[in-house]
C-alpha positions as CSV (number, residue, x, y, z in Angstrom):
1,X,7.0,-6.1,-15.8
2,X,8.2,-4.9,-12.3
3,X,5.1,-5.0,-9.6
4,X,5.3,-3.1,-6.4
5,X,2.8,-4.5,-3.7
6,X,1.7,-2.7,-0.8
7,X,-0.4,-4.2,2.0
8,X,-1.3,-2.0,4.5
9,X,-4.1,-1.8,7.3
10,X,-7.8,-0.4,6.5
11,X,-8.4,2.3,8.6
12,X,-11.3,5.0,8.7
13,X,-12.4,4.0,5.8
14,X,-9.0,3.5,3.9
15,X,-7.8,5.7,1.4
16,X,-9.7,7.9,-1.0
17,X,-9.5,7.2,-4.7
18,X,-7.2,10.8,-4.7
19,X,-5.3,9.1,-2.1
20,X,-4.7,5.6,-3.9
21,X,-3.9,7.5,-7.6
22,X,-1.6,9.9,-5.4
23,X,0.5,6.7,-4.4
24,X,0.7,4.7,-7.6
25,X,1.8,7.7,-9.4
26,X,4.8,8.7,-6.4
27,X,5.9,4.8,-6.0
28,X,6.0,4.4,-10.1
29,X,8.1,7.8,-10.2
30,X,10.3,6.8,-7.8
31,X,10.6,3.2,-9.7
32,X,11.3,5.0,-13.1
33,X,13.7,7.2,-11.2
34,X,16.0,4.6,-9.2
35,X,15.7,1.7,-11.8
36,X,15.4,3.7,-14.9
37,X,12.8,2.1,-16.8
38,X,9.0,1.1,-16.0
39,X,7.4,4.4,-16.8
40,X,5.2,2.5,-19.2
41,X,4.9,-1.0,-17.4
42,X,5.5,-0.6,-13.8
43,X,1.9,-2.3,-11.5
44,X,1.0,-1.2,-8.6
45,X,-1.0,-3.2,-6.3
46,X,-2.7,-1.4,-3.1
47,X,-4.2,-4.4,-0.4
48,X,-5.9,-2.6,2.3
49,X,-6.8,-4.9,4.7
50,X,-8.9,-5.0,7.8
51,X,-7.4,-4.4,11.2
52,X,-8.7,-8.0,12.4
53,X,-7.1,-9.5,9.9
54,X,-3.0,-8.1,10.5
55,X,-1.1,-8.6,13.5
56,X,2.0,-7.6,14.5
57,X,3.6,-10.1,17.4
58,X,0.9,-12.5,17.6
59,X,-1.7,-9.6,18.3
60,X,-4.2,-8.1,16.0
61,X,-3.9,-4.3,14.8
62,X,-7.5,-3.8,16.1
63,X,-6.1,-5.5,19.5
64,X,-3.5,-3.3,19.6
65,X,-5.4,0.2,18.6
66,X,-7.5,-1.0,21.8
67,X,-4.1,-0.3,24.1
């Protein structure tokens, strides 16, 4: 069972259910379509997390949305 995971920062409000379906369909098509199988078993995992808790070079994304 292949499992893509992204993580990604939670920003005005973070994405809209259209949003999150929009992405697990588009990154399990382009699975299926490189790899060649996974149409039926292929996870998805979306972690949105808060700006606080991400940093990039020892700063916090909220930090650095401050600049």
């Amino acid at each position: 069972m292949p499992v893509i995971s992204v993580s990604m920062t939670k920003e005005n409000g973070g994405l809209s259910k259209a949003q999150k379906q929009k992405l697990i369909s588009g990154l399990t098509s382009a699975f299926v379509d490189v790899v060649g199988r996974g149409d039926k078993t292929c996870v998805v995992v979306i972690n949105e997390v808060e700006c606080q808790n991400y940093g990039i070079g020892g700063v916090s994304i909220e930090e650095l949305r401050k600049s």
